[in-house]
The first five atom37 places (N, CA, C, CB, O) and aatype in JSON, in Angstrom:
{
  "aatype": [20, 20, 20, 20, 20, 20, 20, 20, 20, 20, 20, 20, 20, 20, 20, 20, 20, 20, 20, 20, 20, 20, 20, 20, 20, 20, 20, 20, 20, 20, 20, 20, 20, 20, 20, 20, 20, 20, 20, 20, 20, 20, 20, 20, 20, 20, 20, 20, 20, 20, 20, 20, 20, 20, 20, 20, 20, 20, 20, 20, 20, 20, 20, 20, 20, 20, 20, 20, 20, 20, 20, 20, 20, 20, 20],
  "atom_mask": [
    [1, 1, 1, 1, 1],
    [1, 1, 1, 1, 1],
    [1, 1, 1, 1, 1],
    [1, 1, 1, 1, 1],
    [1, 1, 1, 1, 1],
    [1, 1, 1, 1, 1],
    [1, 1, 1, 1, 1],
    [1, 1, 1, 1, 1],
    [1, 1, 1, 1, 1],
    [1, 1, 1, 1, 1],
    [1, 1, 1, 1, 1],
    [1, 1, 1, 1, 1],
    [1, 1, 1, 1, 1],
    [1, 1, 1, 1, 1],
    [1, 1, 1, 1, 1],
    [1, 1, 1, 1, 1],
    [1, 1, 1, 1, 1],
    [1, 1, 1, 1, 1],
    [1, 1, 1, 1, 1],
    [1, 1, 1, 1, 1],
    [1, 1, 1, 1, 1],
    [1, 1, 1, 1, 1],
    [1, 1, 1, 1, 1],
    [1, 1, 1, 1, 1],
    [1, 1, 1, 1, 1],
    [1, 1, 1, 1, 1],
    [1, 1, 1, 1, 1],
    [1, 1, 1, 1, 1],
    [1, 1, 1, 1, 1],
    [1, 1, 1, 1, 1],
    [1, 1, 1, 1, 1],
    [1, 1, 1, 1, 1],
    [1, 1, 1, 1, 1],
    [1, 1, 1, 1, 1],
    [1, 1, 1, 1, 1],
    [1, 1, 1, 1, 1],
    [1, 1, 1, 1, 1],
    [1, 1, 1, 1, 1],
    [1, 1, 1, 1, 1],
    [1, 1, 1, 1, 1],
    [1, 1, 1, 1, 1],
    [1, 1, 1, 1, 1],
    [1, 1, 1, 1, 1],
    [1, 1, 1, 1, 1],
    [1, 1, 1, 1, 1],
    [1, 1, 1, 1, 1],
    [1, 1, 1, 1, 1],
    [1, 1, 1, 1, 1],
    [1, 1, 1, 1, 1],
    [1, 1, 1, 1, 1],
    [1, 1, 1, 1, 1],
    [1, 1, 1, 1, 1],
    [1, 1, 1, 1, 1],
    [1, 1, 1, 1, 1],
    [1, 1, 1, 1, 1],
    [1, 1, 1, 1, 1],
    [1, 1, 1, 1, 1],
    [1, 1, 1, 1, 1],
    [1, 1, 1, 1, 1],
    [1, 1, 1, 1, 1],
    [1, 1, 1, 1, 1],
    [1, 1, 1, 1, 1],
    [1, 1, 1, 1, 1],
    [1, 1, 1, 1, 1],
    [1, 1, 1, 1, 1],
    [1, 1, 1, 1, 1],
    [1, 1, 1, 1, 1],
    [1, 1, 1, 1, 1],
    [1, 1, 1, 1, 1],
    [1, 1, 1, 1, 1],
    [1, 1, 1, 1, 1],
    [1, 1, 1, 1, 1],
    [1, 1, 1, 1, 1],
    [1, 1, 1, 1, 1],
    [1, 1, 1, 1, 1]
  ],
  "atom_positions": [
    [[-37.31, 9.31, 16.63], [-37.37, 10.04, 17.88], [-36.06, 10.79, 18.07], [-37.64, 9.08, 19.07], [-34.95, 10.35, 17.77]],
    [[-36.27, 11.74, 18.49], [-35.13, 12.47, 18.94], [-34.77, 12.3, 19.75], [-35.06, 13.42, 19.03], [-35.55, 11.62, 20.42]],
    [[-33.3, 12.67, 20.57], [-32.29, 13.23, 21.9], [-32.07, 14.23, 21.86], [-31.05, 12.83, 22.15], [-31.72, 14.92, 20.9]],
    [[-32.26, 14.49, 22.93], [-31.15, 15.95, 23.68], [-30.69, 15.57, 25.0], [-32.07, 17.63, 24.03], [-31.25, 15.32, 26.07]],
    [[-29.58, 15.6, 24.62], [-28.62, 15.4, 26.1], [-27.7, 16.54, 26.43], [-27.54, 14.05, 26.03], [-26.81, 16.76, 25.6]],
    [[-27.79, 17.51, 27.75], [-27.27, 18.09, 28.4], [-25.93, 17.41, 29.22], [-28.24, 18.54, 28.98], [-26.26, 16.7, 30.17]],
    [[-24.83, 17.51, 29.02], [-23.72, 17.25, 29.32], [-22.71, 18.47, 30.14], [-23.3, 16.79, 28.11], [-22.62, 19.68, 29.94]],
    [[-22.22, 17.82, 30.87], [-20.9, 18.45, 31.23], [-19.65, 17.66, 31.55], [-21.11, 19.24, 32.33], [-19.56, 16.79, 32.43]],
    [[-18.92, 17.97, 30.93], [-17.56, 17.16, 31.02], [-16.23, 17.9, 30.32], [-17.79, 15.67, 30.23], [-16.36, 19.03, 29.84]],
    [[-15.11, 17.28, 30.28], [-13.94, 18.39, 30.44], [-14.35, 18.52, 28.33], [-11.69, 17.54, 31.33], [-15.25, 18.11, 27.61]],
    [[-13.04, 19.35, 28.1], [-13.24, 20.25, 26.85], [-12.83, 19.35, 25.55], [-12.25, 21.71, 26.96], [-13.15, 19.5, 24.37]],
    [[-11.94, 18.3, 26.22], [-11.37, 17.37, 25.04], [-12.76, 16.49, 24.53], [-9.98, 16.2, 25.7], [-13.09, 16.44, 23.34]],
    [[-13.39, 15.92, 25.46], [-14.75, 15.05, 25.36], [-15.46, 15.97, 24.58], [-15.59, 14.64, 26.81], [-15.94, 15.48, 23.55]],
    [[-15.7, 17.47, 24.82], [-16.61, 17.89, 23.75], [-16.12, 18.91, 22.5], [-17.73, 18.54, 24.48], [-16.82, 19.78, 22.01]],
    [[-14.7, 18.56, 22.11], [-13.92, 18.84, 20.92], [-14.42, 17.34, 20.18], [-12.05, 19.12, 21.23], [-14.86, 17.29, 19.03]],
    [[-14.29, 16.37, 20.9], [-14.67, 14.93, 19.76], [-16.07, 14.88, 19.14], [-14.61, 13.33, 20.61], [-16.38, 14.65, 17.97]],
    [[-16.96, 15.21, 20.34], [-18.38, 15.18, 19.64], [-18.49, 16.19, 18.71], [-19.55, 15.35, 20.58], [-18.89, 15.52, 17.76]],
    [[-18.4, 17.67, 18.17], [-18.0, 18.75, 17.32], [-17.65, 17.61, 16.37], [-16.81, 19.94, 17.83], [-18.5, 17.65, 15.49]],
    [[-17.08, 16.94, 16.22], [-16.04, 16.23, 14.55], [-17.46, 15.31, 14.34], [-13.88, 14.8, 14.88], [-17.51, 14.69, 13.27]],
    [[-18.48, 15.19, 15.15], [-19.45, 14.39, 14.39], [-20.82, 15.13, 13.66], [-19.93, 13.35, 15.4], [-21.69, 15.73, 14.29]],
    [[-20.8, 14.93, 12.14], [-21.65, 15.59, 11.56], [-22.92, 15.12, 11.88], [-21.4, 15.63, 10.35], [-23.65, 16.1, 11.94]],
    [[-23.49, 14.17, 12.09], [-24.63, 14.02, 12.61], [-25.24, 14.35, 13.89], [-24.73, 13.08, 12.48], [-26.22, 13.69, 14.25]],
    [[-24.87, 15.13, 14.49], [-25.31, 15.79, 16.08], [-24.73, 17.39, 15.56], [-24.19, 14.9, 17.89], [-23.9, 17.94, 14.84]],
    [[-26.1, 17.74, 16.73], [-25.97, 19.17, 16.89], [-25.17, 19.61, 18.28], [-27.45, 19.78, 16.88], [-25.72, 19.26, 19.32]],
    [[-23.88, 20.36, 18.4], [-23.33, 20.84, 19.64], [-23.6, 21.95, 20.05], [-22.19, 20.84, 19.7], [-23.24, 22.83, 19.26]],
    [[-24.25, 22.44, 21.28], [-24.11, 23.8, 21.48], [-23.37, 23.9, 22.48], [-25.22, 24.52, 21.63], [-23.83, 23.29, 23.45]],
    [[-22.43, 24.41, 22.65], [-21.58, 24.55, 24.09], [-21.8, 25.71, 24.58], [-20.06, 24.42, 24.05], [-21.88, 26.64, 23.78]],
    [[-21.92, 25.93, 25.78], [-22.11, 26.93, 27.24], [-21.34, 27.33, 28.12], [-22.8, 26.52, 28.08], [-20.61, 26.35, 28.15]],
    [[-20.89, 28.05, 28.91], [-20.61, 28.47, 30.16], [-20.24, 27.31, 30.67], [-21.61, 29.15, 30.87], [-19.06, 26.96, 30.65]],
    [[-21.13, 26.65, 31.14], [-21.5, 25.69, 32.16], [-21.67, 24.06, 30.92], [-23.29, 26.4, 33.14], [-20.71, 23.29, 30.97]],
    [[-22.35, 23.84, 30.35], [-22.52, 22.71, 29.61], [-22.67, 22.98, 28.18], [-23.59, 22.0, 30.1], [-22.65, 24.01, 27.51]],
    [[-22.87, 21.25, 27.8], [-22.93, 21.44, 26.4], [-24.05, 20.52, 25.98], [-21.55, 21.15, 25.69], [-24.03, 19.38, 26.45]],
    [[-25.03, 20.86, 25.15], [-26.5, 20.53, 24.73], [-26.42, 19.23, 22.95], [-27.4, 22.59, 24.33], [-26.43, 19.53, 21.75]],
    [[-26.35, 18.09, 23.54], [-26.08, 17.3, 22.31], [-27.4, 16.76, 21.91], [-25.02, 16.13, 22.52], [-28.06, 16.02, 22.65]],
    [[-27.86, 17.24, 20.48], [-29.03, 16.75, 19.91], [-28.95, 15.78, 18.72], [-29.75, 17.84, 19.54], [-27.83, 15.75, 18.23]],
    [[-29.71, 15.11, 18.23], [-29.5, 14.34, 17.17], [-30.26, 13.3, 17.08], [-28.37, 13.98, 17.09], [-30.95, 13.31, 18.1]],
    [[-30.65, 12.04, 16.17], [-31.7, 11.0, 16.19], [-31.39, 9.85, 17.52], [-31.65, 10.21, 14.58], [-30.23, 9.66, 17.89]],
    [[-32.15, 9.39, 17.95], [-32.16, 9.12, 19.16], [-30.71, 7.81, 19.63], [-33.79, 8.65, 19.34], [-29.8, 7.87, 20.46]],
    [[-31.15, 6.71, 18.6], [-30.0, 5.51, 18.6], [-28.33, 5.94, 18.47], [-30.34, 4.51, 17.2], [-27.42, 5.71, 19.26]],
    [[-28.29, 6.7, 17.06], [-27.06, 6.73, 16.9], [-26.58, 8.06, 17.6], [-26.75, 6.57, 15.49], [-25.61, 8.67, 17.14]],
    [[-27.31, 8.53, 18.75], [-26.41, 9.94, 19.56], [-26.27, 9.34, 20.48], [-27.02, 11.48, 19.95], [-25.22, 9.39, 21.12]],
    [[-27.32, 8.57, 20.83], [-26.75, 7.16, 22.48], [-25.7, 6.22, 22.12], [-28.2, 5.73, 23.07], [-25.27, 5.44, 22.96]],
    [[-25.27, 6.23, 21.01], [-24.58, 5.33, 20.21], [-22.94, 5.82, 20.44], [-25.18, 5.42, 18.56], [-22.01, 5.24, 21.01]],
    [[-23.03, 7.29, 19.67], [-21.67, 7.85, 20.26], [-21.48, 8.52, 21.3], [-21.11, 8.57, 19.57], [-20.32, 8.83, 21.57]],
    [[-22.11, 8.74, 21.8], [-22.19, 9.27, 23.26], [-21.55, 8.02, 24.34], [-23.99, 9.66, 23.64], [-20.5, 8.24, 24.95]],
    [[-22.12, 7.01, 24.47], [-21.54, 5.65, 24.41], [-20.01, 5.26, 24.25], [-22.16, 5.09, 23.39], [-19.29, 4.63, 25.03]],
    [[-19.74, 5.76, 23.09], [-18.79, 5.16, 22.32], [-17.23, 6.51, 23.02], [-19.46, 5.17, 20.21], [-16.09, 6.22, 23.38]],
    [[-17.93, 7.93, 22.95], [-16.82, 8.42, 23.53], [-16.99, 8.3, 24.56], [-16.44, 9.49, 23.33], [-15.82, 8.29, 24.93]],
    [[-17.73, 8.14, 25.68], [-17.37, 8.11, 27.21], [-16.47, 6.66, 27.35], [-18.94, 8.11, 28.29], [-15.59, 6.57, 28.21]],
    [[-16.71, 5.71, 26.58], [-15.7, 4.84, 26.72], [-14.61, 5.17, 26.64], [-15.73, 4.04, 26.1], [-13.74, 4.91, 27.47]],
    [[-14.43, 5.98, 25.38], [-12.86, 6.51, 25.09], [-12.28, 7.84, 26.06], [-12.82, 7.09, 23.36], [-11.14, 8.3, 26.02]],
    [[-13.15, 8.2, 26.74], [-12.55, 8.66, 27.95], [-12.41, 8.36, 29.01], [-12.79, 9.36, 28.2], [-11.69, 9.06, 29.73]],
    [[-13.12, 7.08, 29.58], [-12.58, 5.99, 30.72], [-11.23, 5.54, 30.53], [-13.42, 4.67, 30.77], [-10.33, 5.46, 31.36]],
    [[-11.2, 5.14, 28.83], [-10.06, 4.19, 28.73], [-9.23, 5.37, 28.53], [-10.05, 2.93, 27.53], [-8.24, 4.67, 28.72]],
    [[-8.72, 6.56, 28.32], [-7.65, 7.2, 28.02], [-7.43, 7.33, 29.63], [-7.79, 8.53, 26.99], [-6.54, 6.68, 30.17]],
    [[-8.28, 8.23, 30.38], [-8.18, 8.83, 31.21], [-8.21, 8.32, 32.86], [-8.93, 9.57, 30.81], [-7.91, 8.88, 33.92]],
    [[-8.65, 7.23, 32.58], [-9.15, 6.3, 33.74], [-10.65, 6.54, 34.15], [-8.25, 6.54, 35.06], [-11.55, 5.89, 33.61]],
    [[-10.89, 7.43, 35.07], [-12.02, 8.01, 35.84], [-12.34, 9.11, 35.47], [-11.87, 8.13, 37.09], [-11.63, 10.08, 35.74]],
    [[-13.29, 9.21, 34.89], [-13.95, 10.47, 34.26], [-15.69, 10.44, 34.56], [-13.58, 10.45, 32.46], [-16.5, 9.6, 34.17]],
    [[-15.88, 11.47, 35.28], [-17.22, 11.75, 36.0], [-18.29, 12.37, 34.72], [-16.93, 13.02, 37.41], [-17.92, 13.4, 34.15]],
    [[-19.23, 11.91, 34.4], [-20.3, 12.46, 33.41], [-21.49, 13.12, 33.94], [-20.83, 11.4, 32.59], [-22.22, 12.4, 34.62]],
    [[-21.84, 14.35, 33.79], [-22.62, 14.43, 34.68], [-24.37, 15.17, 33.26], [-21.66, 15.64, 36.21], [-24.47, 16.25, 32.68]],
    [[-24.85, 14.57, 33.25], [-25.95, 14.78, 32.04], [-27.45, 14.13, 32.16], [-25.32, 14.11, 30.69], [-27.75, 13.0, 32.56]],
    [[-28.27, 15.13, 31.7], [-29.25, 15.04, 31.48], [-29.86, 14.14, 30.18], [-29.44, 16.14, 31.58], [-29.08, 14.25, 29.23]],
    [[-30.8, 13.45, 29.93], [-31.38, 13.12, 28.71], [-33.08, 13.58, 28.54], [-31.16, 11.52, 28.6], [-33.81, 13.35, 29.5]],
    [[-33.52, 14.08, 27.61], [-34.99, 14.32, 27.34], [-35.05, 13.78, 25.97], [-35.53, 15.91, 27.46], [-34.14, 13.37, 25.24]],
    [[-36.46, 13.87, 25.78], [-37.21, 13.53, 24.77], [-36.86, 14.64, 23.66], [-38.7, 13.42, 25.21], [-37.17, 15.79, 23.97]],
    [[-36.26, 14.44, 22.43], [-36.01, 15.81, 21.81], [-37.48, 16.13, 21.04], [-34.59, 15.77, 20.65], [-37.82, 17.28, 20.75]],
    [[-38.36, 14.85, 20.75], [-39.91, 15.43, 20.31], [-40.34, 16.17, 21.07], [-41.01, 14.58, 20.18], [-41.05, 17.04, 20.57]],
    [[-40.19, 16.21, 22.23], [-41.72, 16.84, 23.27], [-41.03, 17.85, 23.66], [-42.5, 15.89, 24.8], [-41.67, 18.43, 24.52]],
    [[-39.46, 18.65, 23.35], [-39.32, 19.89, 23.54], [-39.93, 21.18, 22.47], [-37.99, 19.87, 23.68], [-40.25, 21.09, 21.28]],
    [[-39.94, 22.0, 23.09], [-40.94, 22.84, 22.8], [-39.87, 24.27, 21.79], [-41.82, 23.32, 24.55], [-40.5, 25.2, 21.28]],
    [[-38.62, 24.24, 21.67], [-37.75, 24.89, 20.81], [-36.78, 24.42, 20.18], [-37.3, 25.68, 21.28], [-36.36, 23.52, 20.91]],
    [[-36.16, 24.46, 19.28], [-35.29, 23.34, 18.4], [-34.35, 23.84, 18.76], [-35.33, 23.08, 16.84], [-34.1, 25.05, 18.74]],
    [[-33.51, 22.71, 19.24], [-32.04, 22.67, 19.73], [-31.31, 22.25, 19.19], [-31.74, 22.21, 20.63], [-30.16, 22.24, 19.61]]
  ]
}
């Protein structure tokens, strides 16, 4: 199964996800569109918002998740 998660958060959080070859990044204006197999993108997705609590203290996430099967254009 797939993910797609719509994100917004500051620029360092989505310079780290970019260094992972297994996800797709598209960054925007406004957000940034993280696709990839379903476990291991909840996995690091997970794994850096931790590492931006713990660097930063309080860091607000603000994101969407869908089904990446049942979208209708490849992201």
């Amino acid at each position: 199964m797939k993910l797609v998660a719509e994100i917004s958060m500051y620029q360092a959080f989505i310079d780290r996800l970019n260094t992972y070859e297994s996800i797709k990044v598209v960054t925007t204006a406004t957000s940034t569109t993280v696709s990839g197999e379903y476990l291991p993108t909840m996995q690091l997705l997970a794994e850096e918002m931790q590492r931006s609590h713990e660097k930063v203290g309080q860091a607000i996430f603000v994101c969407k998740f869908l089904n990446g099967d049942k979208m209708s254009t490849d992201i």
